[in-house]
C-alpha positions as CSV (number, residue, x, y, z in Angstrom):
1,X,-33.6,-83.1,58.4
2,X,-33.7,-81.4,55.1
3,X,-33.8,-83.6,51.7
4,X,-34.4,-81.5,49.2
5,X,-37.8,-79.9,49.7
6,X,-38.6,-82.0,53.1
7,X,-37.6,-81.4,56.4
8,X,-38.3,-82.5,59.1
9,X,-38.3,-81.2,62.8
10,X,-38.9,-82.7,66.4
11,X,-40.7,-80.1,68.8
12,X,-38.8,-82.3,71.9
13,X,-37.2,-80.6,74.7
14,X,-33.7,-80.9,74.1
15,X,-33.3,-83.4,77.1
16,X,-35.8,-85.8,75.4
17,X,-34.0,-85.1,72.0
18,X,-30.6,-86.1,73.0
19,X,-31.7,-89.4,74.2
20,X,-33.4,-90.9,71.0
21,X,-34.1,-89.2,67.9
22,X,-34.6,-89.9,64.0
23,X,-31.3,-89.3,62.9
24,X,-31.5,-86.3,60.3
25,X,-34.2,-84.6,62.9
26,X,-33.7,-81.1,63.5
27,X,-34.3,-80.1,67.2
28,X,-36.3,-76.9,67.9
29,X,-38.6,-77.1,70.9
30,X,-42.2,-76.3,70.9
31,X,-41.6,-73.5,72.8
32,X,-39.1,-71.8,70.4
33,X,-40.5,-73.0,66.7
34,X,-42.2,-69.8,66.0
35,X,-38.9,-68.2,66.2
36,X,-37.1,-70.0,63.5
37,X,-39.1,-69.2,60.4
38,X,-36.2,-70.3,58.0
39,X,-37.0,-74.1,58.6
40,X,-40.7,-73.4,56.8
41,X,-39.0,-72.3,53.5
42,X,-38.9,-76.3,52.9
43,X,-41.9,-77.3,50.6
44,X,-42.9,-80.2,53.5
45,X,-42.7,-79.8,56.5
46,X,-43.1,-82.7,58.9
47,X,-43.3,-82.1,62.4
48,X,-42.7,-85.0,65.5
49,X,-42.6,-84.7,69.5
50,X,-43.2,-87.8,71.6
51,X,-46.3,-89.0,70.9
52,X,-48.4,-86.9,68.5
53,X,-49.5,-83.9,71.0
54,X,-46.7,-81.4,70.8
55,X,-46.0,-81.7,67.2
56,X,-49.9,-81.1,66.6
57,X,-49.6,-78.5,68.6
58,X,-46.7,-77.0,67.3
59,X,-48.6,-77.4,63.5
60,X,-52.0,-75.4,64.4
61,X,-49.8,-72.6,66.1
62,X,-48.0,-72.4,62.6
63,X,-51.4,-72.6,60.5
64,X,-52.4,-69.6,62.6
65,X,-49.4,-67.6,61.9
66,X,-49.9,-68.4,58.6
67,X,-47.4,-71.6,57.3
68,X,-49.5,-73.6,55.9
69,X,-47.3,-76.4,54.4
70,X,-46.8,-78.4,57.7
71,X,-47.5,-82.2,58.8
72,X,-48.0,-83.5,62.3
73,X,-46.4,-87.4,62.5
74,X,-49.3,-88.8,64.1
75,X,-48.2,-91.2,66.8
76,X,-44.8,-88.8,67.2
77,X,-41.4,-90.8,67.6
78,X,-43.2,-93.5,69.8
79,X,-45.2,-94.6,66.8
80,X,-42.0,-94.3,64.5
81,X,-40.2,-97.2,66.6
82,X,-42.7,-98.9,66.9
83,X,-43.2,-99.0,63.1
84,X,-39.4,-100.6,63.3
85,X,-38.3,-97.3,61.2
86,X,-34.5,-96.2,62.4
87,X,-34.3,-94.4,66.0
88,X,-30.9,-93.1,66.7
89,X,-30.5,-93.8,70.7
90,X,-32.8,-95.0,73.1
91,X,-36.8,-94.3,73.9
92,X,-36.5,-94.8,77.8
93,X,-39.4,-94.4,79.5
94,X,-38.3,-92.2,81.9
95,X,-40.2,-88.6,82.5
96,X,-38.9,-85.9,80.8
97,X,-36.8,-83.3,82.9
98,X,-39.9,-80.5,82.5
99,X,-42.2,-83.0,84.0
100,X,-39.9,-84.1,86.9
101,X,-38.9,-80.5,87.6
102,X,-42.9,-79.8,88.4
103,X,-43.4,-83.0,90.0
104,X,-40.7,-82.0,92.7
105,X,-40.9,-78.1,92.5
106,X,-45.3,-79.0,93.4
107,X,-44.0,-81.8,96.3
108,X,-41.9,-78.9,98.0
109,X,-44.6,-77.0,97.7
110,X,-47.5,-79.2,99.1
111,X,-44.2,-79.9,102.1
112,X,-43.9,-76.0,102.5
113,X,-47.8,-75.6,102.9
114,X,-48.6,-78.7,104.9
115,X,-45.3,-78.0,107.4
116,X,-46.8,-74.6,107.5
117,X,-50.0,-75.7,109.2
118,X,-49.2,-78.5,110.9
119,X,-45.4,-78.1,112.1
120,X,-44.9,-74.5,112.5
121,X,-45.8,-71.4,110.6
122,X,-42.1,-70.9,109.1
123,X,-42.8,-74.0,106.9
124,X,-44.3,-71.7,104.5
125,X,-40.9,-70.2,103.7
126,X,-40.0,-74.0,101.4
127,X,-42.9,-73.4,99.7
128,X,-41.5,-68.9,99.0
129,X,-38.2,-70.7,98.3
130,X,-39.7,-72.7,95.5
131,X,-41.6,-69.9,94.1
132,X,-38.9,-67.8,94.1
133,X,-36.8,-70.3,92.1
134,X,-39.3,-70.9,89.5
135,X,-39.6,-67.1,89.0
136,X,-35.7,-66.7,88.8
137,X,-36.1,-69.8,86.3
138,X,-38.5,-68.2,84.2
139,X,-36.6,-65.0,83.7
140,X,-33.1,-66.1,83.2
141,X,-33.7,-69.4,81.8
142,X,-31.3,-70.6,84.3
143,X,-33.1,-73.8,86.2
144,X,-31.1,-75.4,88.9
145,X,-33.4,-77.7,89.9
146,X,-33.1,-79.3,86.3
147,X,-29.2,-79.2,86.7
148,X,-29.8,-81.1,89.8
149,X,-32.5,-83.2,88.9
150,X,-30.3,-84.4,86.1
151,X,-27.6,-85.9,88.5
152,X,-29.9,-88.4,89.4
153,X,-29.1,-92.1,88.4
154,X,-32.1,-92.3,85.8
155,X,-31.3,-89.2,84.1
156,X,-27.8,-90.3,83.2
């Protein structure tokens, strides 16, 4: 959101974004904001996530590379609602996608390892499968266990 000399910019994943926001927000994840150095050209900066932790953060990794006019919003959009201030959408409480695609990808595996020793030795191959997906999801930025994850009922 920029209003003259403020903007302000929630360090979300887009997933979380999409689902409740403060309408005028600009989107740029955490792990992107040091690549859009245009957004700092605003005379305040105010930066939100979730709940305060991101957004800080996201504002001491911009103090070391130098911005100095940036604001963390203490309390993130959780504290924003709760204040009763305008939230475009919906704070759900369920886990964001990052969270539930480590939850899973650690479950298969703990499965992999644990079929491994106590079913038969090829069990270790769910657990090379995994690994190898992650890796392929690191480099290309392509993870389909977040597309499938994100067929589930809850993460309509």
């Amino acid at each position: 959101m920029k209003h003259g000399n403020v903007c302000l910019i929630d360090v979300r994943e887009t997933s979380e974004f999409k689902k409740a926001y403060v309408k005028g927000s600009t989107n740029i994840p955490l792990s992107v904001i040091e690549c859009h150095p245009d957004v700092f050209k605003a005379e305040n900066v105010y930066i939100m996530c979730n709940s305060g932790g991101r957004s800080k953060m996201a504002c001491d990794n911009l103090a070391k590379s130098g911005v100095e006019h940036v604001v963390n919003v203490e309390g993130g959009i959780t504290a924003w609602s709760n204040k009763k201030l305008p939230v475009s959408g919906s704070l759900s409480n369920t886990i964001p996608m990052m969270r539930q695609v480590m939850i899973v990808a650690g479950l298969m595996i703990l499965t992999g390892v644990g079929l491994h020793f106590y079913v038969h030795p090829k069990g270790i191959f769910l657990s090379a499968f995994v690994g190898a997906g992650l890796f392929y999801a690191g480099v290309s930025g392509n993870c389909y266990m977040t597309k499938l994850l994100a067929l589930l009922p809850w993460n309509k």
